[in-house]
Structure formats: C-alpha cells, structure tokens
Kinemage of the C-alpha trace (Angstrom):
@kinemage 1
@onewidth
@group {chain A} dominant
@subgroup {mainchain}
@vectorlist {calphas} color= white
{ca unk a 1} P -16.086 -14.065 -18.623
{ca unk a 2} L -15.556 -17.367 -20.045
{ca unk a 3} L -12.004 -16.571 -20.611
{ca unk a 4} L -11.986 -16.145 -17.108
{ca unk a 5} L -13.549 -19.302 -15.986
{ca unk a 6} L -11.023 -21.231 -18.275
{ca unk a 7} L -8.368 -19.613 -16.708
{ca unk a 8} L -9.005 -21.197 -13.124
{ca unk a 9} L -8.569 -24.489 -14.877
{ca unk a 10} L -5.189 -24.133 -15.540
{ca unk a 11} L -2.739 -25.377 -12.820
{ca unk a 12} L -0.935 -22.656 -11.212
{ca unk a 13} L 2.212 -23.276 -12.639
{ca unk a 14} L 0.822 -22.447 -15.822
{ca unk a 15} L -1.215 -19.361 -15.560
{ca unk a 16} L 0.233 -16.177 -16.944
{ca unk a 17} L 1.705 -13.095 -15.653
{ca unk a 18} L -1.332 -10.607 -15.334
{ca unk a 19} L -0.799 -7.657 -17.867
{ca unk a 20} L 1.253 -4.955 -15.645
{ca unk a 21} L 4.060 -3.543 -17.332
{ca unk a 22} L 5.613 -0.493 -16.175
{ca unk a 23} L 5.655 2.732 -18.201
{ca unk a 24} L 7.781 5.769 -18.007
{ca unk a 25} L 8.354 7.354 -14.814
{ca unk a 26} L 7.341 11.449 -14.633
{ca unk a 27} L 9.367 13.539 -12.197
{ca unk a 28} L 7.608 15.373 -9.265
{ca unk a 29} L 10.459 17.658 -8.102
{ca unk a 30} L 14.269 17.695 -7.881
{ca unk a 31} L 14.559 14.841 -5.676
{ca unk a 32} L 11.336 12.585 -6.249
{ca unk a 33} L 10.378 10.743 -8.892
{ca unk a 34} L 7.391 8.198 -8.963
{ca unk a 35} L 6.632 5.713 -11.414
{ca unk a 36} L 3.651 4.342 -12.707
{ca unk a 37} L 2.443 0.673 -13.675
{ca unk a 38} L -0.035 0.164 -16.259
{ca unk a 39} L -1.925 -2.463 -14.287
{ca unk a 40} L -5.629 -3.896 -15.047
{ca unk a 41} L -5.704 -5.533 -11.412
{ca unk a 42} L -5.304 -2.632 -9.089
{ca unk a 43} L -6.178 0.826 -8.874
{ca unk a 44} L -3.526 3.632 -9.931
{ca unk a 45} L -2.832 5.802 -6.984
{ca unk a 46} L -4.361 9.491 -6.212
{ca unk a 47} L -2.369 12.235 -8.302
{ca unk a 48} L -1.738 13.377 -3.958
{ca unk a 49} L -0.070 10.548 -3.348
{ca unk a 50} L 3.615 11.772 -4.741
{ca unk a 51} L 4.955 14.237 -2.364
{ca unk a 52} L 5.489 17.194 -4.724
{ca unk a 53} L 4.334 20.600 -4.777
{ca unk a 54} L 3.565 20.681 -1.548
{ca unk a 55} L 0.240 17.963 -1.638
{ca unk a 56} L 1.384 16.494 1.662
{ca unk a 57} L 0.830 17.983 5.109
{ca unk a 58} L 3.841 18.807 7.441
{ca unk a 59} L 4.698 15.792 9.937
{ca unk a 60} L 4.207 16.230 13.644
{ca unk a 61} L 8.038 16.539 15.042
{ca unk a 62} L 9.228 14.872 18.405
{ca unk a 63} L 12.067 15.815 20.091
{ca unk a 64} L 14.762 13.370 20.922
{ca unk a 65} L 18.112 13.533 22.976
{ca unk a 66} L 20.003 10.842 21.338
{ca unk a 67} L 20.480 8.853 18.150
{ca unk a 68} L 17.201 6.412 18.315
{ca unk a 69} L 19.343 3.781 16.299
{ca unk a 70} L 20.997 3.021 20.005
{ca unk a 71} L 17.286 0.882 20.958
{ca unk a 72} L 18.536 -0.737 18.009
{ca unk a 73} L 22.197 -1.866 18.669
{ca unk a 74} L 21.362 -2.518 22.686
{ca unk a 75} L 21.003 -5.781 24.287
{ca unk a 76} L 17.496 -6.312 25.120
{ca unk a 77} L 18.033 -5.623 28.693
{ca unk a 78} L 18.975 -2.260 28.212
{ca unk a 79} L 15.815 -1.700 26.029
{ca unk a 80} L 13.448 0.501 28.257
{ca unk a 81} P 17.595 2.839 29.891
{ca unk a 82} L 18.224 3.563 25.903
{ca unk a 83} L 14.399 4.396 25.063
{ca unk a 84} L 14.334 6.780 28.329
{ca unk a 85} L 17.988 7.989 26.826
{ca unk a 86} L 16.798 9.303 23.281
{ca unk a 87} L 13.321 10.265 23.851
{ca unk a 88} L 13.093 11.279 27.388
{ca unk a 89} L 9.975 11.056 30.116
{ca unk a 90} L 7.911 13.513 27.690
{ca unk a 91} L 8.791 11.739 24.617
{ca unk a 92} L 7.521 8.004 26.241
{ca unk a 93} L 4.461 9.597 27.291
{ca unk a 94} L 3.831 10.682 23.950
{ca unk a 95} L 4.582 7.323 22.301
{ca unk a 96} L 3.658 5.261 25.069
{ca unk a 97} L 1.039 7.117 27.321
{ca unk a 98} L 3.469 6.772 30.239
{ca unk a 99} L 7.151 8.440 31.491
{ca unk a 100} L 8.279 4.699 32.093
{ca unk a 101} L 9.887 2.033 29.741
{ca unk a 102} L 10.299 -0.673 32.094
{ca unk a 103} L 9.324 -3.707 30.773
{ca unk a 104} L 9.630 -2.947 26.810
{ca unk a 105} L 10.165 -5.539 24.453
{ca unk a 106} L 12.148 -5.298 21.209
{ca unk a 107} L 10.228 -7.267 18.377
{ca unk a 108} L 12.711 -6.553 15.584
{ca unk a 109} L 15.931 -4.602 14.585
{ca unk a 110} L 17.918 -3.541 11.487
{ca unk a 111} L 17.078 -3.412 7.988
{ca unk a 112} L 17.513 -1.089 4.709
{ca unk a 113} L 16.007 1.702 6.955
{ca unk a 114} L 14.491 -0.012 9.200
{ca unk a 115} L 15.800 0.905 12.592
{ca unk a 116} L 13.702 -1.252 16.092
{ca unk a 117} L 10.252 -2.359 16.401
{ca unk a 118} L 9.318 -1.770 20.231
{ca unk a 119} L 6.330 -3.473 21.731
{ca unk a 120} L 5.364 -1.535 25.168
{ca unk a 121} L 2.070 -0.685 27.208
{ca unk a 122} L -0.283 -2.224 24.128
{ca unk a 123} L 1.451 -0.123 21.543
{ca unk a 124} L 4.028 -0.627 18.885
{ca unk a 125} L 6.965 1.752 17.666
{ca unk a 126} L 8.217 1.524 14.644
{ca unk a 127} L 11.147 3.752 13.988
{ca unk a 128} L 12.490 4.019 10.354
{ca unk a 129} L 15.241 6.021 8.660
{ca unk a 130} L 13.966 7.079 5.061
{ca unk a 131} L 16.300 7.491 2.680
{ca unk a 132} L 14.878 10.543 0.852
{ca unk a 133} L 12.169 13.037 2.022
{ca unk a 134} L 9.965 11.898 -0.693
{ca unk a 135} L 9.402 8.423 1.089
{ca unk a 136} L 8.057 9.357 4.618
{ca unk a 137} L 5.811 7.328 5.963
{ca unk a 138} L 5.290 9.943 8.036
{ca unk a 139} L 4.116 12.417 5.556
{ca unk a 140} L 1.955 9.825 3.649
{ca unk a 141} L 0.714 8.794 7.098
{ca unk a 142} L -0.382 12.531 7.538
{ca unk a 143} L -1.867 12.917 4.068
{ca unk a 144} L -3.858 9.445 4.426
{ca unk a 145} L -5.328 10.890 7.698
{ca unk a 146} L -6.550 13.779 5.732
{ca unk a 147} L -7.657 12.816 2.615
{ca unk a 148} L -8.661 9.300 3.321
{ca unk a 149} L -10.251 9.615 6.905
{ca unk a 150} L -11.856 5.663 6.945
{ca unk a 151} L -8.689 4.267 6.676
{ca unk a 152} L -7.758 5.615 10.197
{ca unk a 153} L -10.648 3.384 11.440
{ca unk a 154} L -10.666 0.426 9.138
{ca unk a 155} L -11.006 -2.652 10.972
{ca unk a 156} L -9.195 -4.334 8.426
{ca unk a 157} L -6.384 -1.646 7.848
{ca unk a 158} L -3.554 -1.357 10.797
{ca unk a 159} L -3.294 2.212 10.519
{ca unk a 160} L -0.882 4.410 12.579
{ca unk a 161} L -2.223 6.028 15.935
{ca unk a 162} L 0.568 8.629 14.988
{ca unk a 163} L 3.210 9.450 13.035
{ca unk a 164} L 6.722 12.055 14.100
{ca unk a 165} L 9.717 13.481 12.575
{ca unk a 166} L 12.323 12.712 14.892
{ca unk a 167} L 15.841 15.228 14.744
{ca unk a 168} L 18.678 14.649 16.592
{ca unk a 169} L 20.375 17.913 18.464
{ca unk a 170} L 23.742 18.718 16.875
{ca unk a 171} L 26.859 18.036 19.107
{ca unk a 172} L 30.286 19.439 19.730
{ca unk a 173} L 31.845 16.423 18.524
{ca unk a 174} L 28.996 16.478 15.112
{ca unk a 175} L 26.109 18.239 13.485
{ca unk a 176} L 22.980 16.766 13.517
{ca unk a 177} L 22.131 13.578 12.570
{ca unk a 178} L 19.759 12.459 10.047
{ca unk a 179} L 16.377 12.590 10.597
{ca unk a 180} L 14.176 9.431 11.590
{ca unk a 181} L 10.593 8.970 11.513
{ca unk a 182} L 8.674 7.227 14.689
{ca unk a 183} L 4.845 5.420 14.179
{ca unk a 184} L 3.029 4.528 16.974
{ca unk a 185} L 0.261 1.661 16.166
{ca unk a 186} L -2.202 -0.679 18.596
{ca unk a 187} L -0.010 -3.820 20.114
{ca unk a 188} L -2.084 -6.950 18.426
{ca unk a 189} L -0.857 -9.259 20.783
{ca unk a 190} L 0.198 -12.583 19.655
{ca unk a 191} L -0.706 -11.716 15.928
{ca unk a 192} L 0.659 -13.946 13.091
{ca unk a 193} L 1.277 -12.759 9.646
{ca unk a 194} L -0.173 -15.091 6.575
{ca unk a 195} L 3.400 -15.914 5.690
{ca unk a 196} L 4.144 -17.413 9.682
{ca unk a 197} L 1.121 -19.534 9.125
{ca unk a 198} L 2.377 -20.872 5.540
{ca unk a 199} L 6.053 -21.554 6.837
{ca unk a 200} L 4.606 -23.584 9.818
{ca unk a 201} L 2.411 -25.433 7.774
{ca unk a 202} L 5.168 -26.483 5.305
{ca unk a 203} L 7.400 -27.198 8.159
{ca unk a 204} L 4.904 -29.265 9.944
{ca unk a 205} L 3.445 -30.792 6.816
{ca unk a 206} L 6.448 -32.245 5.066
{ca unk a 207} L 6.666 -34.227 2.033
{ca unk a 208} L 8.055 -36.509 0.366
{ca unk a 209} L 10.590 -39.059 2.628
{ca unk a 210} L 9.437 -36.608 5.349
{ca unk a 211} L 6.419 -36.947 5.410
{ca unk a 212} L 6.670 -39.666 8.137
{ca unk a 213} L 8.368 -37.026 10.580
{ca unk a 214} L 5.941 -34.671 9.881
{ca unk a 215} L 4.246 -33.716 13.188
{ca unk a 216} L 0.855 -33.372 12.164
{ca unk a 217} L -0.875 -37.238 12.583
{ca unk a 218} L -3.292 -37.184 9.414
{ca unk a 219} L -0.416 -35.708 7.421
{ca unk a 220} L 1.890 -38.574 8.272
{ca unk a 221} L -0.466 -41.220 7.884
{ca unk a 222} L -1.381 -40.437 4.331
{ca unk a 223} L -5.220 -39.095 5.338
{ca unk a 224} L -6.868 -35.437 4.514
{ca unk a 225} L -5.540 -32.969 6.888
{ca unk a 226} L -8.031 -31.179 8.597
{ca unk a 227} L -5.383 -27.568 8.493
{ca unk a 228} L -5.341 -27.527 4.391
{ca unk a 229} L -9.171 -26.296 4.245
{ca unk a 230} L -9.242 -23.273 6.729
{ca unk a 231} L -5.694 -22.378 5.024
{ca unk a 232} L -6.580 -22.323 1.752
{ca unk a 233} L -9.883 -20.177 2.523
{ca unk a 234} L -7.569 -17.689 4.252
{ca unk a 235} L -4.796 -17.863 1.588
{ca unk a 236} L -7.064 -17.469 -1.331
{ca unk a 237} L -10.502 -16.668 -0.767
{ca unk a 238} L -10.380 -14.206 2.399
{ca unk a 239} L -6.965 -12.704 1.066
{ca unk a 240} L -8.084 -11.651 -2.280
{ca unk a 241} L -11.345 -10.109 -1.009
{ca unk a 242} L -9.227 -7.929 1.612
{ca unk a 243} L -7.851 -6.418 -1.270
{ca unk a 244} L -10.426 -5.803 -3.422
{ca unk a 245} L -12.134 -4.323 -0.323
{ca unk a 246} L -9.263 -1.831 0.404
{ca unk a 247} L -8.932 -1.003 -3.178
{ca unk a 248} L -12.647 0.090 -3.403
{ca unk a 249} L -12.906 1.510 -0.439
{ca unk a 250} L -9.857 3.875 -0.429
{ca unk a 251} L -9.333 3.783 -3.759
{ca unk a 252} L -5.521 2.692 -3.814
{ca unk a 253} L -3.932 -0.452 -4.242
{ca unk a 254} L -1.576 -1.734 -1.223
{ca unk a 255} L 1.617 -1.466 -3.086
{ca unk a 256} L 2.929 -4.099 -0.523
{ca unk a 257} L 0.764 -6.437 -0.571
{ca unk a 258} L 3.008 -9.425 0.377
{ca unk a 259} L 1.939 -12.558 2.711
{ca unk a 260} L 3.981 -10.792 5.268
{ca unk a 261} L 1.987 -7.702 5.423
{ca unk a 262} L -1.255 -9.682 6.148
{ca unk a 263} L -1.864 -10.035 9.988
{ca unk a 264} L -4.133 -12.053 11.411
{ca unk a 265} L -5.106 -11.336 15.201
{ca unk a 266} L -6.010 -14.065 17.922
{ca unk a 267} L -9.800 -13.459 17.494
{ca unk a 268} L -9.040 -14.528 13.644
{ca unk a 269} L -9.697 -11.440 12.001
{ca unk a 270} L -6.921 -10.432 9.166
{ca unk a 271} L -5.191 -7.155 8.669
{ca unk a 272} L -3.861 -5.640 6.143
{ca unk a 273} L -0.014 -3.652 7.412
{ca unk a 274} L 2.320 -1.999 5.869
{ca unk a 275} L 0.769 0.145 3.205
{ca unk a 276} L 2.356 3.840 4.199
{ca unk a 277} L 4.786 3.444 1.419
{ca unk a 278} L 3.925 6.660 -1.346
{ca unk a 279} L 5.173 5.011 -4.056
{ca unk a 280} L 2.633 2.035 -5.349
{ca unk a 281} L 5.358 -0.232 -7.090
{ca unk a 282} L 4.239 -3.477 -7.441
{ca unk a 283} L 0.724 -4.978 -8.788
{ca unk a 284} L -0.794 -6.683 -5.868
{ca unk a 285} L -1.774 -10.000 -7.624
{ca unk a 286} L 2.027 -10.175 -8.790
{ca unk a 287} L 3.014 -8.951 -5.582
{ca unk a 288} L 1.002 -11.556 -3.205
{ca unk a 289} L 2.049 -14.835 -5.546
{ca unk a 290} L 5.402 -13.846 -5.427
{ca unk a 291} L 5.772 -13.906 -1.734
{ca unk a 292} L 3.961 -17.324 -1.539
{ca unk a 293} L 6.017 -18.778 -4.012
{ca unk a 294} L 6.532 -22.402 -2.610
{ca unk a 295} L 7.485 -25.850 -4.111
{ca unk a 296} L 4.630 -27.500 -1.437
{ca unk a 297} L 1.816 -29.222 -3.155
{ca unk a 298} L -0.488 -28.022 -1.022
{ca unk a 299} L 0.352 -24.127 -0.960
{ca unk a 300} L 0.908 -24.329 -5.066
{ca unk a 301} L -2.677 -25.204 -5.427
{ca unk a 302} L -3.759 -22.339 -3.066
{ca unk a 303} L -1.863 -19.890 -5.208
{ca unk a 304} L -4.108 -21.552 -8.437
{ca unk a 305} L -7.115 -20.964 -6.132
{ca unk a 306} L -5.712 -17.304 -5.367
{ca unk a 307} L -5.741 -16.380 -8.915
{ca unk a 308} L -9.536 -17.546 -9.447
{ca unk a 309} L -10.777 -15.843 -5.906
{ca unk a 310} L -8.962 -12.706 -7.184
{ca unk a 311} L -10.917 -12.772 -10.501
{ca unk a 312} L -14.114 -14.076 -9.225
{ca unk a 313} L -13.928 -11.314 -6.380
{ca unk a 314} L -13.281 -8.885 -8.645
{ca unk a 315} L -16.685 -7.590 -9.776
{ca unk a 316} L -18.163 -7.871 -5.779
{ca unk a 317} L -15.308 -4.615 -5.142
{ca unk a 318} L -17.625 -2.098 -4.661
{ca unk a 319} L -19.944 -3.917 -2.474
{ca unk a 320} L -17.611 -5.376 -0.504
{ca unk a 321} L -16.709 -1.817 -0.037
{ca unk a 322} L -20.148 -0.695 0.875
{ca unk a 323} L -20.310 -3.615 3.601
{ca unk a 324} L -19.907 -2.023 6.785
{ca unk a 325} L -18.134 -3.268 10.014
{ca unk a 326} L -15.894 -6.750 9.852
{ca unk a 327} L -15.670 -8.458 6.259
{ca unk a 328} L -14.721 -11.908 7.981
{ca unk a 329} L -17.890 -13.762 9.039
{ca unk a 330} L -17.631 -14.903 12.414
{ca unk a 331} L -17.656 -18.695 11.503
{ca unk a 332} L -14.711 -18.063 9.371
{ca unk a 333} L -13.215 -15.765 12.245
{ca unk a 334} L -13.569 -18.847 14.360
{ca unk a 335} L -11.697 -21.555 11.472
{ca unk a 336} L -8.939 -18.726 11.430
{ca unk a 337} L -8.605 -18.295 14.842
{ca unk a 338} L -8.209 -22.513 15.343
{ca unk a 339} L -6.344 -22.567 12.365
{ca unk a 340} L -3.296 -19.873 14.460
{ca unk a 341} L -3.280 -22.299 17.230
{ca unk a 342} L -3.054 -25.347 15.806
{ca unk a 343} L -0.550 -24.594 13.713
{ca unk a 344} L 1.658 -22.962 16.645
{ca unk a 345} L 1.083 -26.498 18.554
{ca unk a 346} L 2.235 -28.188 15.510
{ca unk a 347} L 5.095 -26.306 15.207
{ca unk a 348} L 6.083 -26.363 18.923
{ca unk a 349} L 5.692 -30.260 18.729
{ca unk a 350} L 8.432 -30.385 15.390
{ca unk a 351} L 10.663 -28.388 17.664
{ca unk a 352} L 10.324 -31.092 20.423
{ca unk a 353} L 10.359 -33.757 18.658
{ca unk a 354} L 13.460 -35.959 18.573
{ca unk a 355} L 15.652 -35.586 15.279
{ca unk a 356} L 14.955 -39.067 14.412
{ca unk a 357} L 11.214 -39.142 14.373
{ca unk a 358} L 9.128 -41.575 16.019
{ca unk a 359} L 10.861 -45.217 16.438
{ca unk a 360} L 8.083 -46.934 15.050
{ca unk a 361} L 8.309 -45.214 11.793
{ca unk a 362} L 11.787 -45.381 11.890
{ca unk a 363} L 12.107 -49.184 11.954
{ca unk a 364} L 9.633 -49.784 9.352
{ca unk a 365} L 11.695 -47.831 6.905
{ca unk a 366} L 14.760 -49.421 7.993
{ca unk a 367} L 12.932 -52.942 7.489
{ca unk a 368} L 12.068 -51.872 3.822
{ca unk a 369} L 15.428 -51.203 3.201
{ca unk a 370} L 17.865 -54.035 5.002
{ca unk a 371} L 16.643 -57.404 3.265
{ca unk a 372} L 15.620 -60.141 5.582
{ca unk a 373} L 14.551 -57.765 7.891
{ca unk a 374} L 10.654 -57.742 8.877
{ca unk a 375} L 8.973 -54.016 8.535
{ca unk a 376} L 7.626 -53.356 12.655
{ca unk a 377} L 3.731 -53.653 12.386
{ca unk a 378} L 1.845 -50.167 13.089
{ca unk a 379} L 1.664 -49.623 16.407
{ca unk a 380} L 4.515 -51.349 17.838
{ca unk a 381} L 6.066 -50.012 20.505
{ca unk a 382} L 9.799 -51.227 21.097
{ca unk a 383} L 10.261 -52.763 24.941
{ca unk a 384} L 11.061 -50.879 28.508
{ca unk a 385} L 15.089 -50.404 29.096
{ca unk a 386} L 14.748 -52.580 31.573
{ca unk a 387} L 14.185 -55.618 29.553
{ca unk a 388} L 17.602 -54.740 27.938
{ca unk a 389} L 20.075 -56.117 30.668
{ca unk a 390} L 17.865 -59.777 30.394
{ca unk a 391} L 18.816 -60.004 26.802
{ca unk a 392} L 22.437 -58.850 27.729
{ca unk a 393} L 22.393 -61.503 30.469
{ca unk a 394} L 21.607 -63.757 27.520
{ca unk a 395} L 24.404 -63.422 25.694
{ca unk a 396} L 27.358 -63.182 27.983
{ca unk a 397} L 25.939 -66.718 29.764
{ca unk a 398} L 29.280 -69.574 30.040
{ca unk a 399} L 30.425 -70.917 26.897
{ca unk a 400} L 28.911 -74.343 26.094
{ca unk a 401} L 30.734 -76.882 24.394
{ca unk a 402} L 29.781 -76.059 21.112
{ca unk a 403} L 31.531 -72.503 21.681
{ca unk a 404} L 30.536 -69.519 23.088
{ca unk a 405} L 27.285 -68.352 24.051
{ca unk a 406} L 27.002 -65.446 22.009
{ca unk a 407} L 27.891 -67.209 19.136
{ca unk a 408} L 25.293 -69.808 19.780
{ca unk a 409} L 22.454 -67.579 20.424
{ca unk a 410} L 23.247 -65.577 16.826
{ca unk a 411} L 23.514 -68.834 15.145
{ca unk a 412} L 19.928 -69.807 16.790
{ca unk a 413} L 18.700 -66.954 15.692
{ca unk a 414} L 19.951 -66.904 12.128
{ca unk a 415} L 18.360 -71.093 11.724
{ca unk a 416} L 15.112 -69.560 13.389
{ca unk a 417} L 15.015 -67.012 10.347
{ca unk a 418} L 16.399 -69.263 7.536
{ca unk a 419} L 13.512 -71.997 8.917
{ca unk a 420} L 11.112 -69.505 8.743
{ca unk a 421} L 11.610 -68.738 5.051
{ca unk a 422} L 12.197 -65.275 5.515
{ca unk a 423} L 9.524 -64.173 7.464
{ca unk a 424} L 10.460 -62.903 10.595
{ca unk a 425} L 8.011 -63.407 13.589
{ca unk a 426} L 7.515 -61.075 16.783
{ca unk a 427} L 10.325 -62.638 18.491
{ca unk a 428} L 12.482 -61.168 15.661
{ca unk a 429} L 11.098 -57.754 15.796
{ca unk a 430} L 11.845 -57.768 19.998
{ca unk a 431} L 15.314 -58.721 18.602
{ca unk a 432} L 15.305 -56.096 16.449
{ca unk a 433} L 14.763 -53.400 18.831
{ca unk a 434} L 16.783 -54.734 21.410
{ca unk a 435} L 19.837 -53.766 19.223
C-alpha cells in the first residue's frame, strides 16, 4: 500500500508502464486465434468469450437488397432513397420501428470495417464489415445477451438493442457479397465522448504565446479556470471508477477502453461504448493513458491523477459493483452536464473569433516588442471608424511654410515623444490605433 501511495507522487511523466506483457497466443479453431495479456489491472476474459467450438449463439440475420456500403458512399441527401434501397420497408421497421427513412442523418462513414453510422427515429445503426467470422460483434453481442444479462440494462454500458447478419443476394453480374453485420443502439442525442471534451478544452485553453487568444476569460488572464476542476474529476476520478465498476460487475475488462469510447449524455451521466470486440487486447489503464496522451499542462496532470484514482479505486470494485442504479451522484451529474456546455460555447466562440485575437491584447504585445512604443493599458478600447477620416483630415491639411503638413504633424509627434522621455501618453496610444 505504501508503494502505492508513493507512486501518486510521482509526476506523470514519470510513472511506469503497469506490468502487462503479453504471453503466447493459443489457437481456438482454423481461423481464430485469441491472445492473452498477463495483466494485474484488468480482469482476463471468460474462456466463452473466443468464438470456438461453438460457445457463441447464432446471430439474428436480416435480409437486404443491396450492398449496405452504398449509405456509405451517398451524399447525405440521398441518405434515407439508399437506406430504403438495401434494406427495404420491412428491414427499416426492424431497425428503425418505421417503413420510412426520411429525415436520416449520417453521423459517420468509412473506416478499417467500419461501413456508416445512421442516426434516425432515436436510434443509431452501426453497420460494420468484419474481417473474419471470429470478430462479430454480432455474435459477441448475442453471447453477452446470454451469458451476461445486466449488461443489456447497464445504465452505464451502451449496449446494443440488437444485433443482424446482413447477406447480400447473389447477382447475374456477381455472387454474393460479403457479409456485414448491422447494431441497432438508443440515439443519445447530443452526447460527447471524453476525448471531444479534452480536444475543446486544449483548443480553448491554449498555452504558451496563445494563451492570450485563448477564448476562455480566466484562462487568458492568468487566473484559475473554473473548467479544469469538473474535468479532471471526470477524466480521472469518475473514469477510473466506470471501469472498475464494469470489470466487477461483468467480470471483463473493456478491451477498448479509450477516451473515445467514453460518452457522456446531456443529463451528465457517462457511458461506457464500444466494448463488443471478442478479443480483449489492450490493458485498460495502458489503453485509457494512451488515448489522452497530450503535451497540455493541464490534461498531463489529470493523467498523474488517473493513475492514483485507478489504484485508489481499485479495492472499492466489488462494491461499486454491488451499488445499484446510477454510479454518478447527481451533483457530479450536474458539474458534468455544465462542464458539456460550456465547453461547446467555448469552442463555438474560438471558431468566431477573429484570427487575430482581441485588439487590445494584440497591441500590448506589439508594444512589448517595437521599442518606444507604449504597451495599451487593460481595457482600452481603440476609437469608432468614424474618428478615422478627422485624423486623415489632419494630415492632408495645406502645406505650411515649413513643408508639408504631414511631415509636420510626424515631426510633432516624434518631439512630443522624445520630450516625453520615452513615455508615451494617451494621445500616443489614440495615435497608435489610428494606424
């Protein structure tokens, strides 16, 4: 234990690895063959999980008309004609609960076998081409259902409302195509995933000579930002007890367990996606830090605090497990659910903003770096356009007979600064933003 404690003292950057090391791999039939990690963070999967032997139920079939990877390659007008196309009126109601696709949306395409991600009548298809029969999500999806019946109703688990093996008819022109594999799961509406909410705080949050663009008003002024708190409880606290939770209480690790594959929904609740997968890879510790790798101060030291939660969280697995309904307390719901909006308005705001960054901000670095020139004050404001053509009307006035007016007025201007030692006054800064 006191190893333990001494390791949350050591800055991220200088942790080490946890002890998972993979071992030799042990075949489970001519065309699968799974391999196992010797890791002290997660639990090993069920002996069922490896499609071999026949362990794994038979997938639900659906029949389609077409080659689904069309709702793919389509413009996204012609969504909802190529989804009617391949899976007909009985094939929508199936997936959708009605004959019609008007109106769907196309979230994502393309991918190693990743085909479209259709959002339509509060539900979500996901169609996927595995490469081998060994890794269907489909099958594992059907397996999961039987052997592990709480993770169908997790409220922490997006779990698939159902799961087909999609052929395509053969053709005159062709033989069947390959086989694809369609999930339906519940539309969250508006979710974010923890790796959205890290990129728009980095974004938003800059450092260094950006930090005075940076959208986010505390940020730029140097002050404790009110977003790194609620972040950091979500990135290392909340995330690290999800895990344990779903370890204990299904008795598998993830193995996906990436920032991208934690959702969190607009009430602030987060969800753990993507774990169909049959083949547990990965440690989830290694996994997780790995996709929130990041040279941000801020996100570094939640990836230190990461690595204590996970330890500290450790031993509460099993009653974490044994807690029943929502693992988030609603006050932290709440900070999480703030947290998704303010960062969206932040990051709406950087898109908005203009390229150079507030004016004031600007001018005081320029008056750092030209000498002579007097940094603008906080708060200044340059003056309306319409004071411009009054200092233009200056300048083009009737030669005098000591030369030209413009010439005059600059060397005014220049005795006014040399008089003044240096030091420019207001008038100079009006000057200064004038041209």
């Amino acid at each position: 234990m006191a190893a333990l404690v001494e390791g949350c003292r050591v800055p991220p950057m200088l942790q080490p690895p946890p002890v998972c090391s993979p071992v030799a791999s042990r075949s489970l039939g001519p065309l699968c063959a799974g391999p196992e990690l010797h890791c002290l963070c997660c639990k090993p999967p069920a002996p069922v999980a490896w499609p071999g032997a026949g362990t794994c139920p038979a997938s639900r079939e659906l029949h389609v008309h077409g080659d689904p990877g069309q709702v793919g390659r389509v413009s996204d007008f012609e969504v909802g004609p190529a989804l009617h196309r391949v899976f007909g009126s009985e094939g929508l109601r199936v997936l959708f609960g009605r004959a019609d696709a008007a109106g769907a949306r196309r979230l994502s395409c393309g991918g190693l076998n990743h085909l479209f991600l259709v959002a339509h009548a509060g539900r979500v298809v996901k169609c996927t081409r595995p490469r081998s029969a060994c890794l269907s999500e489909a099958r594992e999806a059907a397996r999961l259902r039987r052997d592990a019946p709480a993770l169908a109703s997790d409220v922490h688990a997006v779990f698939p409302l159902a799961a087909f093996l999609c052929r395509e008819p053969p053709t005159q022109q062709r033989g069947a195509g390959p086989p694809c594999e369609v999930a339906v799961f519940e539309h969250l509406e508006g979710c974010r995933s923890l790796g959205d909410l890290l990129r728009m705080f980095e974004r938003s949050h800059p450092v260094g000579a950006l930090r005075t663009l940076a959208p986010c008003t505390q940020h730029r002024n140097g002050q404790a930002c009110e977003h790194v708190a609620p972040l950091r409880s979500l990135v290392a606290r909340q995330a690290a007890r999800l895990n344990w939770r779903f370890q204990a209480l299904h008795g598998r690790r993830h193995g996906d367990f990436k920032a991208d594959n934690v959702l969190l929904d607009r009430r602030g609740v987060p969800r753990l996606a993507d774990f169909l997968s049959p083949f547990c890879r990965s440690c989830d510790r290694e996994e997780f830090l790995g996709s929130t790798d990041s040279a941000h101060p801020a996100v570094m030291e939640m990836r230190g605090a990461f690595g204590c939660a996970w330890q500290s969280e450790a031993p509460r697995a099993d009653a974490l497990a044994r807690a029943p309904g929502c693992l988030v307390a609603p006050e932290e719901a709440l900070r999480n659910a703030r947290l998704l909006e303010a960062l969206e308005q932040l990051s709406a705001a950087r898109q908005s903003q203009s390229i150079f960054g507030p004016v004031p901000s600007l001018l005081s670095n320029i008056g750092m770096l030209v000498p002579g020139m007097a940094p603008a004050p906080p708060g200044a404001r340059p003056p309306p356009w319409s004071a411009e053509p009054a200092v233009l009307a200056t300048r083009s006035e009737a030669p005098t007979e000591g030369g030209s007016s413009g010439s005059s007025s600059r060397s005014a201007s220049g005795s006014s600064g040399s008089s003044g030692g240096g030091r420019g006054g207001r008038g100079d800064q009006r000057a200064s933003y004038a041209l």
